[in-house]
C-alpha positions as CSV (number, residue, x, y, z in Angstrom):
1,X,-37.2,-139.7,-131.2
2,X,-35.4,-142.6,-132.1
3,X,-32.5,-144.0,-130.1
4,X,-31.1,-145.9,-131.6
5,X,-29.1,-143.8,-134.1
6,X,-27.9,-141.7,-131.6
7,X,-24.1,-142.6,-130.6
8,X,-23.5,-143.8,-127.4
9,X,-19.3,-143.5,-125.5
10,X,-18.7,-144.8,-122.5
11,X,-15.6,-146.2,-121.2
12,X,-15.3,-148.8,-118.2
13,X,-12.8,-147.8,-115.6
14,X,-10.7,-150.9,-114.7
15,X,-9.9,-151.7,-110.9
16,X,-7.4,-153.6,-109.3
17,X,-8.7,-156.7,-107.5
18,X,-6.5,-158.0,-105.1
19,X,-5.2,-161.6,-105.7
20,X,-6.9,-164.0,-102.9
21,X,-3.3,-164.8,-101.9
22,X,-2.7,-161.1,-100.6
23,X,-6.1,-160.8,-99.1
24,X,-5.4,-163.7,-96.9
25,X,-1.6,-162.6,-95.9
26,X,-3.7,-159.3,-94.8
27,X,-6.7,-161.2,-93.1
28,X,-3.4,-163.4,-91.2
29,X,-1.7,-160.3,-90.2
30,X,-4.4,-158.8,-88.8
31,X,-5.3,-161.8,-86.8
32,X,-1.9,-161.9,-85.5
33,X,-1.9,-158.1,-84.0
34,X,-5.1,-159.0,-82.1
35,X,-3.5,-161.5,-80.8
36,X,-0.2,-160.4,-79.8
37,X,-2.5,-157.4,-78.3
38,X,-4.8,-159.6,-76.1
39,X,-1.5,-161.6,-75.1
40,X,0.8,-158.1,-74.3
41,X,-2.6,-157.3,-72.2
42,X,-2.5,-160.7,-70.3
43,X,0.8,-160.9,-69.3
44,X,0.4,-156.8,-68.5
45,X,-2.0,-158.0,-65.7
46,X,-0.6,-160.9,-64.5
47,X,2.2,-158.7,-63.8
48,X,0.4,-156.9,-61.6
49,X,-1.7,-159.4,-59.7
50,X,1.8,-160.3,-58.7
């Protein structure tokens, strides 16, 4: 059998990669929910040490 007379199709799906720029924005936001969480939880007990 030869191959190379047989046809070959295939078709490359394309993916959208997210710009570097948007990944950090994300990476930033995140940071800045754990924060605000571990801060809300702090002043939660200091509150209550009170």
């Amino acid at each position: 059998m030869n191959f190379t007379e047989l046809p070959v199709w295939f078709t490359v799906a394309q993916v959208a990669v997210p710009e570097p720029s948007n990944m950090a924005l994300f990476g930033l936001g995140l940071v800045g929910l754990v924060i605000g969480r571990q801060t809300a939880k702090r002043r939660k007990q200091d509150r209550n040490e009170d």
